[in-house]
Every structure is written in structure tokens, then in C-alpha cells.
C-alpha positions in Angstrom: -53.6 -13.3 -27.8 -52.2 -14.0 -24.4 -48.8 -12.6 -23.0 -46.8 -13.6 -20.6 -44.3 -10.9 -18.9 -40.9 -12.6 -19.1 -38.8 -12.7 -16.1 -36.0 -10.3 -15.6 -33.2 -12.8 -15.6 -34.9 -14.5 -18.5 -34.7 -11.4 -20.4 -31.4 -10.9 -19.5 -30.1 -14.1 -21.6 -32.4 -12.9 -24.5 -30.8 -9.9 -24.6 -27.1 -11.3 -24.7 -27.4 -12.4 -27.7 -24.1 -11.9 -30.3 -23.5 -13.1 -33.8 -20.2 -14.0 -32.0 -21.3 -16.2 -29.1 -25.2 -17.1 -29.7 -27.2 -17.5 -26.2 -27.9 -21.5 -26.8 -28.0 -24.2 -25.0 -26.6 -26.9 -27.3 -27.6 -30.9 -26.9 -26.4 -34.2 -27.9 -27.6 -37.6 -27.5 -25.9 -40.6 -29.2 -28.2 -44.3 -29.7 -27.0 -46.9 -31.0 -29.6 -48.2 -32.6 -32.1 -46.2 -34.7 -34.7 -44.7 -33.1 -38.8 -44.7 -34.0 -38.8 -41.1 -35.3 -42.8 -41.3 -35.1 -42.8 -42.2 -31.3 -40.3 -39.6 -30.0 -42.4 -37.0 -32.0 -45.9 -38.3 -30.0 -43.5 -38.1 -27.2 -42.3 -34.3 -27.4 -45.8 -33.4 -28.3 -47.0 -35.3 -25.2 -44.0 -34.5 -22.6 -42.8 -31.0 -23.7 -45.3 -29.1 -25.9 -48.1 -29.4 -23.9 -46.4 -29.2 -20.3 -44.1 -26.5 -20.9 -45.4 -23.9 -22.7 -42.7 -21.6 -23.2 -42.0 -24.4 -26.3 -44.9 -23.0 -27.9 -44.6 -19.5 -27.5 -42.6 -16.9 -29.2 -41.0 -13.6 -27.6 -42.7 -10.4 -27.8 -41.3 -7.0 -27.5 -43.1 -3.8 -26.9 -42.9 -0.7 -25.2 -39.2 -1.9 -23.9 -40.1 -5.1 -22.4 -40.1 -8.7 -23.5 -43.7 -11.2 -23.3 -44.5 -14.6 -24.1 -47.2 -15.2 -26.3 -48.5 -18.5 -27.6 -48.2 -19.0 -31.2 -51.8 -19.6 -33.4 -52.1 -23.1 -34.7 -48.7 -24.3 -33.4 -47.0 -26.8 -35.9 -44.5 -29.1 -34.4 -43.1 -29.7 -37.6 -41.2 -26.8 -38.5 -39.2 -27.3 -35.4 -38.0 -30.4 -36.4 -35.2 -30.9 -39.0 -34.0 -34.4 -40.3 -30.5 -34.8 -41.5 -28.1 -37.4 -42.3 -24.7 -37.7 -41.7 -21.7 -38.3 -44.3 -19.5 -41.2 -44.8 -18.0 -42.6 -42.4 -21.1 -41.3 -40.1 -18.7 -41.3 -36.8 -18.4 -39.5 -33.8 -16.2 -36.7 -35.9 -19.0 -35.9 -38.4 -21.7 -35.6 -35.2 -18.9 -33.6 -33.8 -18.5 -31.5 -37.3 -22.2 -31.3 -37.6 -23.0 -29.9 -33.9 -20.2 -27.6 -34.9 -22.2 -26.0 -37.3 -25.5 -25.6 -35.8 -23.6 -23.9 -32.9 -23.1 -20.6 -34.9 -26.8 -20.7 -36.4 -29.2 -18.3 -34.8 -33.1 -19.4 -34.2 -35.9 -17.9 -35.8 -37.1 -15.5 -33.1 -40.7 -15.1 -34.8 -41.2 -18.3 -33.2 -40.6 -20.6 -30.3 -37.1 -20.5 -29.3 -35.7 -24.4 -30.2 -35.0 -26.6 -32.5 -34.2 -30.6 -32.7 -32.3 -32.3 -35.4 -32.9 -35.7 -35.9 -30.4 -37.2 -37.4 -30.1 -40.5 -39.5 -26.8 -42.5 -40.4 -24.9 -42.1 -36.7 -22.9 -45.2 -36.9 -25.4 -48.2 -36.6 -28.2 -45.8 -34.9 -29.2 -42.7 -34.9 -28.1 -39.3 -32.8 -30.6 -35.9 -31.9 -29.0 -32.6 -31.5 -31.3 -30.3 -29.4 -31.0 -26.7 -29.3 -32.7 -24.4 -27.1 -32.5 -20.5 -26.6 -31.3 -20.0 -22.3 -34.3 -17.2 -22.0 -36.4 -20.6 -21.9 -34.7 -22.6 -18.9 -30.9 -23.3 -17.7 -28.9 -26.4 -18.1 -30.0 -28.6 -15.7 -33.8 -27.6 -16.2 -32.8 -28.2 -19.8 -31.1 -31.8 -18.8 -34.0 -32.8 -16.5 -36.5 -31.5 -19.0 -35.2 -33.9 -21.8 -34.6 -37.2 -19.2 -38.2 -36.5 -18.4 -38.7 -37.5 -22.1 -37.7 -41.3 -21.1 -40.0 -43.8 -20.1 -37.7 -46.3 -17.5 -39.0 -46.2 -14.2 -36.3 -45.5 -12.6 -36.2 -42.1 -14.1 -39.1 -40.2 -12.0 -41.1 -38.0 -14.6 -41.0 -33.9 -14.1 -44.0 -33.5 -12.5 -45.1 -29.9 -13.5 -46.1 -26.9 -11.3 -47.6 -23.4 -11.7 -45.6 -21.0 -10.7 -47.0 -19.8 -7.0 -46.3 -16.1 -8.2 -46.4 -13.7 -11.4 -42.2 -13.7 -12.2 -41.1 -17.8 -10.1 -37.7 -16.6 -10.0 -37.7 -13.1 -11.0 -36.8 -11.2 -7.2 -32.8 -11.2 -6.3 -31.8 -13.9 -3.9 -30.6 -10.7 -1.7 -34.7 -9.4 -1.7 -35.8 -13.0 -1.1 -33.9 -13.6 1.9 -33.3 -10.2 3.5 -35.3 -7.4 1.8 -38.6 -9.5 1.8 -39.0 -10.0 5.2 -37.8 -6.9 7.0 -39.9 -5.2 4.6 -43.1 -7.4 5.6 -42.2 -6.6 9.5 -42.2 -3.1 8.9 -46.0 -3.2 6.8 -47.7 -5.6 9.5 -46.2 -4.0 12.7 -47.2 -7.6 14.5 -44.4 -9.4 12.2 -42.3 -6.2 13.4 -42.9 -7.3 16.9 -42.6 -11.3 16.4 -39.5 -10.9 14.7 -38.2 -8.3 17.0 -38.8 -11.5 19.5 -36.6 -13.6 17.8 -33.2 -11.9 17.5 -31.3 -14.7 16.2 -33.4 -14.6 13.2 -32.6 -10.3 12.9 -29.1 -11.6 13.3 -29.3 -14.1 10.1 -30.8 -11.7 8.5 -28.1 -9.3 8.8 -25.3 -11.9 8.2 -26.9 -12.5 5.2 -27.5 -9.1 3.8 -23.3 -8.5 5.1 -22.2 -11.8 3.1 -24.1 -10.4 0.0 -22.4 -7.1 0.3 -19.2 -8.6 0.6 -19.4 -10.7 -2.0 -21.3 -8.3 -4.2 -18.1 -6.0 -3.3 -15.7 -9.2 -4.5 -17.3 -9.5 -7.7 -17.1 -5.4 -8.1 -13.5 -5.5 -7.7 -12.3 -8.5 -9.4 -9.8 -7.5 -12.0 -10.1 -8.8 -15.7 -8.4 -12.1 -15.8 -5.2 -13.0 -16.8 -4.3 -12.0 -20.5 -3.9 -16.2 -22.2 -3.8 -17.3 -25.9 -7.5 -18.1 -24.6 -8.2 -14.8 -24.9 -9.3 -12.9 -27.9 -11.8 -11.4 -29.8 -14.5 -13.8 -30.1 -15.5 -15.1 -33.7 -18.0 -16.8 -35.3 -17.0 -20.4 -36.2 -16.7 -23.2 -33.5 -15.5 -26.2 -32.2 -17.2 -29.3 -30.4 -15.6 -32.6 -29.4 -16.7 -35.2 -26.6 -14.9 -37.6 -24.5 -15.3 -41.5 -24.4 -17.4 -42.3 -21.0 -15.2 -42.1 -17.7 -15.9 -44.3 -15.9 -17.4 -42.3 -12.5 -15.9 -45.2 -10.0 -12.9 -44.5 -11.1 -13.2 -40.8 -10.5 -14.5 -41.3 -6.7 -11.7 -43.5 -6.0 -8.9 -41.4 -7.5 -10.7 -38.4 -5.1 -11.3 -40.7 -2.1 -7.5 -41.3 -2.3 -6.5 -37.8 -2.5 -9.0 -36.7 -0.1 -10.6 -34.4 -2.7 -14.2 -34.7 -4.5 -15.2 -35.9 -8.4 -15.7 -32.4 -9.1 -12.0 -31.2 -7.6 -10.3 -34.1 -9.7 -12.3 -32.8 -13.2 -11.9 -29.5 -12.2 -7.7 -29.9 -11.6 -7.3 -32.3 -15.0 -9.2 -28.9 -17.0 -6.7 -26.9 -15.3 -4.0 -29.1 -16.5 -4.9 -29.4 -20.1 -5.1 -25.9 -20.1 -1.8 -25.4 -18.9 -0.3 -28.0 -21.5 -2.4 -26.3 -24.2 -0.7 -22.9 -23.2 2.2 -24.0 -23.2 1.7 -25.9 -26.4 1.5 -22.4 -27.8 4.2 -20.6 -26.5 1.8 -18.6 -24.2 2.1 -17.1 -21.2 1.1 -19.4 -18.3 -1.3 -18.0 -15.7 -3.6 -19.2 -13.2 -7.2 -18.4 -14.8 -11.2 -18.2 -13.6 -13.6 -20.6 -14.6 -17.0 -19.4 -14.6 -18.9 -22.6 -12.7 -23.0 -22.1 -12.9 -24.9 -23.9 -9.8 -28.3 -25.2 -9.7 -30.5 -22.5 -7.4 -34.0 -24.7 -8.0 -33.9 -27.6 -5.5 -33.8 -31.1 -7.5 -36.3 -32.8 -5.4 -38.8 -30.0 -6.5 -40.9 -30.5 -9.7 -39.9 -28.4 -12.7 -41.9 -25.2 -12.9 -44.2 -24.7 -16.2 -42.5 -21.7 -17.0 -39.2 -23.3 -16.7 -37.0 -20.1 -16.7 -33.1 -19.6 -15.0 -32.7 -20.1 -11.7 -29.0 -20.9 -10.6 -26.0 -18.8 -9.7 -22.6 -18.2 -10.9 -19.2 -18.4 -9.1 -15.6 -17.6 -10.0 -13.1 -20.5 -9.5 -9.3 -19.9 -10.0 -7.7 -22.8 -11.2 -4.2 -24.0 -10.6 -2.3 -23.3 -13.6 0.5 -22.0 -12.8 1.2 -24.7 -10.1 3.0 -27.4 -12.8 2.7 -31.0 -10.5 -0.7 -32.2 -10.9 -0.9 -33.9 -7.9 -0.5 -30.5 -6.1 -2.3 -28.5 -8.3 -5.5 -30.9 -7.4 -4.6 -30.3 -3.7 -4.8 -26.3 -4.6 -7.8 -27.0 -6.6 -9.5 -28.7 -3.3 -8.8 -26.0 -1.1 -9.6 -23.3 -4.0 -13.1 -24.5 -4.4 -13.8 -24.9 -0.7 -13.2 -21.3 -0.6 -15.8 -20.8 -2.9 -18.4 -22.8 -1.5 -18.2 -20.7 1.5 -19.0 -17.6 -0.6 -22.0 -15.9 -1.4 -20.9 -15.1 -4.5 -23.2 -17.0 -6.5 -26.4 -15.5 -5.2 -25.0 -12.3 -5.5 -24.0 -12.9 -9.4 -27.9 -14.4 -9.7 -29.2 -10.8 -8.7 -26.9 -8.9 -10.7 -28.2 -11.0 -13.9 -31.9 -9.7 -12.8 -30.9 -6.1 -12.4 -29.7 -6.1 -15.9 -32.4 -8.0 -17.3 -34.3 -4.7 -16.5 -31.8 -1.9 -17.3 -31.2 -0.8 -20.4 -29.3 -2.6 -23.8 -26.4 -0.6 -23.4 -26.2 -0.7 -20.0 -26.5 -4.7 -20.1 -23.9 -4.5 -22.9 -21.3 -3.2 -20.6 -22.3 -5.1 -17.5 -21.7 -8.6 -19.8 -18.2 -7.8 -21.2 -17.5 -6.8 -17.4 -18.3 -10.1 -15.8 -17.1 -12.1 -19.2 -13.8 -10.2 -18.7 -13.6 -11.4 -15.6 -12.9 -15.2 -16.7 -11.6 -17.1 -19.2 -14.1 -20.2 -19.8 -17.8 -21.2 -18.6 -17.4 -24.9 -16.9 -20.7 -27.3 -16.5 -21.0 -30.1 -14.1 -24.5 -31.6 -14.6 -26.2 -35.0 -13.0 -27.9 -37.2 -15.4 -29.4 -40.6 -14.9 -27.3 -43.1 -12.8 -29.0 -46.0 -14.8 -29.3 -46.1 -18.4 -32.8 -44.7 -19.6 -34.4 -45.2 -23.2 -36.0 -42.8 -25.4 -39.3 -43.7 -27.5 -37.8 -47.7 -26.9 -34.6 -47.2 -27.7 -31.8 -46.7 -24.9 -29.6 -43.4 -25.0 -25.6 -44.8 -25.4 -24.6 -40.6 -24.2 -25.3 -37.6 -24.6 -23.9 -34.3 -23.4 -24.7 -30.3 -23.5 -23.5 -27.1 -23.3 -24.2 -23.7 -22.3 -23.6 -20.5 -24.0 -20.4 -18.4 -23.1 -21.4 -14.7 -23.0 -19.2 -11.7 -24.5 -15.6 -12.9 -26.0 -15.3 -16.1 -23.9 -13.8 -18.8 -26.4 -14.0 -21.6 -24.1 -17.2 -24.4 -22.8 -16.3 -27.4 -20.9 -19.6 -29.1 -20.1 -19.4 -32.6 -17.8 -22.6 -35.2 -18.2 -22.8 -38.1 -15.6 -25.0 -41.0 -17.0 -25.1 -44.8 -16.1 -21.9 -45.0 -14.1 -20.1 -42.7 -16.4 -18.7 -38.7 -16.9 -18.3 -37.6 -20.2 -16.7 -34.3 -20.8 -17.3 -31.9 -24.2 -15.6 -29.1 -25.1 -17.2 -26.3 -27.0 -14.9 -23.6 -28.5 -14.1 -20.5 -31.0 -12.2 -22.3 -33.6 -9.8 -19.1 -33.9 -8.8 -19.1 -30.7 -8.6 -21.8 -30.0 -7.6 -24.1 -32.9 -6.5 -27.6 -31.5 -9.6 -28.7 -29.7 -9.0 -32.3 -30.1 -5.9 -32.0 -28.7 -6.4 -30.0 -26.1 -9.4 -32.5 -25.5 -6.2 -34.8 -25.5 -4.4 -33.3 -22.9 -7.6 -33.3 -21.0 -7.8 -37.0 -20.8 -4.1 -37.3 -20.1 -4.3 -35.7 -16.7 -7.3 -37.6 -15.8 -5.5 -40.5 -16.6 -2.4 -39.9 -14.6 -4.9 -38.8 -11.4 -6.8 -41.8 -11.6 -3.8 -44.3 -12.4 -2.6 -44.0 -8.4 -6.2 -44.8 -7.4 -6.2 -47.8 -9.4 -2.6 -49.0 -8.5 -4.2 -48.8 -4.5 -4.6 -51.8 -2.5 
């Protein structure tokens, strides 16, 4: 049978793995109207199965390193799991099921995902889709499943090889820096061409400094702030989702302040937080969010392979600042600071070194960088029209990723057909009151949007 080596940083998020906080990339999407369970499967079969094959290959581990190898006489079937929902069959028993399946570990003696179809969702139907991050990121994940629609205004993944043995297995550090001076030095005539273009030996060593600065940054970063958000991480979680925001209302509430859609989310997380904290009689400190970024450009098809390919940055946010008009102000100028930072490239190559060092080793490096912050925090682009799926148009959906070590806290944002909605993922012991910390979420957007809507 055929193997496949796995990429570094793939391996990396195979090997994270805890009872505690599983490595899965959780879906929902909502219809409401029932869905032809017969189409969608000719659909997966026709759209995922047979373009991506990591979805029909399981993970292999010998000698100390992880393959892929396709499965003998695949069956489609025992990936798919129909359920139904109890009485009253609302959002909080999708919430209470997708709770559930959070804490439940996939089969690895075969492919890494499952889907849940599920019957009795108000007057429709809803799918939960869960996939293992060795496979692909979020927003592969995201484009992956939109690719599943048929509309035309939602282009199809068109599918690539990828152009070398590991697509987005070398550091961004080797790719940029390492890569070429190495060439110039092999081929003396590159050595000579590039030696005739110094502004391009000066990049390069810009570059390579901004890495070692940041890489330095990330080195030194102290744990963060000591929250009722921290904790030993348990089994049991939480999910809960927003009603759709409407996005207008979000660019005009930042085109007022002079911020962006992603400073105004960003400073109404920071504010629930701080509500939540002092809710409980915690100690009120500014904390890191843990923001992944897309690294695989979106007008590029989707590799076969799929596979990880974004960074991750450190954001403060504004707790301790207590106006929220303020504390978005601080938020702006907090995340244009980290725009400017190659800290995200950096954190993309230290997730590839310890895909290939040892278990212990990773172990270490993970509670490090978890340690670090307080919450993962997801910003993904979906469809700005509505899409169907198998006939039937999508009313939401939203997704998370996994939070790695003792992190307790996921706050994933979806944009779809004019809307944002925001879910929180949790550990339900440490952090008990979701819904109303889901609550105080909403409040602060509310009050940030109100003066935009008051405007002339």
C-alpha cells in the first residue's frame, strides 16, 4: 500500500492530541429546510473523497515518523452518523449535541473525520462536521466544505498537486532567506546575479533580522496573566452561537471609529471577558488572544493534500481599560502593532520544528506557547451570498478550531450572506456561564454599533 510522508507541521497537530483538549476542527451548519441526505452523500463522494485524498487515508506510524496511506475498499458509510435531535429540537439541543461530540476522539485506524447528519433541527435539518487539524486548517477546512455548494457565485476549489514532496513543510524563515542564499552559494552564477542586486541581499537580511526578532519576542514572552480563565483543562465542553450580525452594521460602527470589522469584534471579546471576570470576582487583567492567519493565498486553488499552512500571532486585548469606546481605540492601535510583526511566520516555523522533534520535547514546546495566552480567536470569510447544499440553502453555520494545552477558551467568527456570527467553544469547568458570557459578548457589540446607527 502507498504512503504518503506527512508534513512536519501536519504531524505536529497529530501529535497534540489530549483527552483534555482534542486536536479537532469542529463544524456547524444550520438549514432550514430538510435536506436530500442521498444527494449530499453523491456530493461528498464526488467533491471531497475523490479530490482530497487525505479523507480517505488513515495515519501511519513507523520507525518514529507519521505516513498517509489510503485505506482498502474505502466505505463512506462508516464516516457518516445520523442522529436526531430531542424535543424542542432548537438551537440549545444543536448547541448541547455539538457539545458532546467536541470531547469524543476519532477512530485513528481510519480516516480522520466524521459528519453527523442530523434530523429534527427545527423545521430542517443541521450537519456537524468534524475533522482532525493534521488534515488541513480552518479556512482550508471552510473553503473545502463551501466548495461542496453548487451556486455559481461560489467558484469551486479547483484542486492542485502539490509542486513538491512536503507543499508547506519548509519554515517561512528557509523559504524566504535560507533557500535562496543557499542556492547562490551551490550555483556560484546565482552567487554573482544576486551579488548584483544588493537591494535584494538587503531584503533578505531584513527579513532573516525581523524573524530573529520576532522569534526572540515569542522566546521571551512571559506566561500570561493568571484569570479565572485559567486552569487545568478538563474534559467536558461548552458550545453556543450568536444570532447573525448583521456585517453592515459592523463596517459602519468601524468606519465611524476609524477602526476595522475585526478591531470592533476583537474589542466587544475583550469586553465580555472583562464583564465575565468581573462577574466572578476575578482579577482583571489585560490578556493574549491567540489569532491564526491564513498563509495559503485565497485566489490560489486548494492543494490535494490540503495540510496547515497559516501563522499565529499574539494579540493583547484591552481588558483592563474599562470604557469600551477606548478600549476599541487601544484595540486598533494594538493590532496594528501586530500586523507589522513577523511574528506569525516565525510561530509557523516553530510549529514545523516540533512536528519533527521528539514527543516530549513537543510536549513542553505546546504548554510553553499555550501558556503564553489565554484563548485561540478565529476570524474566517465565508460566502457573501447565500449558497445551497445538495438543493437546499445553508441558513449558518460556524466552526471552530482546537485550543492546544490547558487553553479553556474558542471564539470562532463566520461571515456569510451579509452576516458575522460568533461561537464560543469552552471547558465547561472553567468556564461555566457560556451563555452568558456569550451575553455580554453581544452587549458590547451592541453598545459599539448603536452610535453608528444613531449617525447621520
Amino acid at each position: 500500500m502507498t504512503r504518503y510522508p506527512m508534513a512536519p507541521a501536519d504531524a505536529a497537530w497529530l501529535r497534540m492530541d489530549r483527552p483534555t483538549n482534542l486536536m479537532v476542527v469542529t463544524s456547524v451548519m444550520w438549514f432550514d429546510e430538510v435536506l436530500d441526505w442521498t444527494a449530499l452523500r453523491a456530493l461528498i463522494q464526488h467533491r471531497m473523497i475523490d479530490r482530497f485524498p487525505r479523507f480517505r487515508q488513515r495515519v501511519v506510524h513507523e520507525h518514529g515518523r507519521y505516513s498517509w496511506e489510503d485505506v482498502e475498499g474505502f466505505d463512506l458509510e462508516e464516516h457518516l452518523h445520523h442522529v436526531r435531535l430531542a424535543a424542542p429540537r432548537g438551537r440549545e439541543q444543536l448547541q448541547e449535541l455539538t457539545s458532546g461530540l467536541v470531547s469524543v476522539p476519532l477512530d485513528h485506524d481510519r480516516p480522520l473525520w466524521d459528519l453527523y447528519l442530523v434530523d429534527g433541527y427545527g423545521s430542517g435539518c443541521a450537519a456537524v462536521f468534524r475533522m482532525h487539524h493534521a488534515i488541513a486548517d480552518g479556512i482550508a477546512l471552510a473553503r473545502m466544505l463551501m466548495s461542496l455548494t453548487e451556486d455559481p457565485e461560489v467558484e469551486p476549489v479547483a484542486v492542485r498537486a502539490a509542486e513538491a514532496a512536503g507543499d508547506a513543510s519548509s519554515s517561512p524563515l528557509a523559504d524566504v532567506v535560507a533557500h535562496e542564499l543557499l542556492e547562490a552559494l551551490v550555483h556560484p552564477q546565482r552567487l554573482a546575479a544576486l551579488a548584483a542586486r544588493p537591494g535584494r541581499v538587503l531584503d533578505l537580511a531584513r527579513t532573516a533580522l525581523a524573524d530573529a526578532e520576532a522569534l526572540a519576542q515569542l522566546t521571551v514572552m512571559p506566561a500570561d496573566r493568571q484569570t479565572a480563565l485559567r486552569g487545568v483543562a478538563g474534559v467536558r465542553k461548552s458550545v453556543t452561537w450568536s444570532p447573525p450580525v448583521p456585517l453592515d452594521s459592523l463596517r459602519d460602527a468601524a468606519h465611524l471609529s476609524g477602526t476595522t470589522v475585526n478591531d470592533v469584534l476583537l474589542a466587544a471579546v475583550a469586553g465580555a471577558l472583562r464583564a465575565h471576570l468581573v462577574r466572578r470576582r476575578s482579577p482583571v487583567h489585560d490578556v493574549r488572544a491567540i489569532v491564526p492567519f491564513n498563509l495559503r493565498p485565497l485566489d490560489q486553488p486548494l492543494p490535494a493534500e490540503l495540510g496547515n499552512k497559516f501563522g499565529l500571532v499574539y494579540v493583547p486585548l484591552p481588558l483592563s481599560t474599562p470604557d469600551r469606546h477606548e478600549r476599541l481605540q487601544e484595540m486598533a492601535r494594538r493590532t496594528r502593532r501586530v500586523k507589522d510583526s513577523a511574528q506569525g511566520l516565525v510561530a509557523f516555523g516553530i510549529l514545523e520544528l516540533v512536528g519533527r522533534a521528539p514527543q516530549l520535547v513537543e510536549d513542553l514546546a505546546i504548554d510553553v506557547f499555550a501558556s503564553k495566552g489565554t484563548g485561540v480567536m478565529t476570524n474566517v470569510p465565508g460566502p457573501r451570498s447565500p449558497v445551497t447544499l445538495a438543493g437546499t440553502r445553508l441558513a449558518g453555520t460556524i466552526g471552530w478550531g482546537p485550543t492546544s494545552g490547558d487553553l479553556a477558551l474558542g471564539v470562532a467568527m463566520f461571515s456569510y450572506a451579509g452576516t458575522v456570527t460568533i461561537g464560543l467553544c469552552v471547558d465547561a469547568d472553567l468556564v461555566p456561564d457560556v451563555e452568558l458570557l456569550l451575553a455580554d459578548l453581544l452587549t458590547e457589540l451592541d453598545a459599539l454599533i448603536t452610535p453608528a446607527l444613531a449617525a447621520p
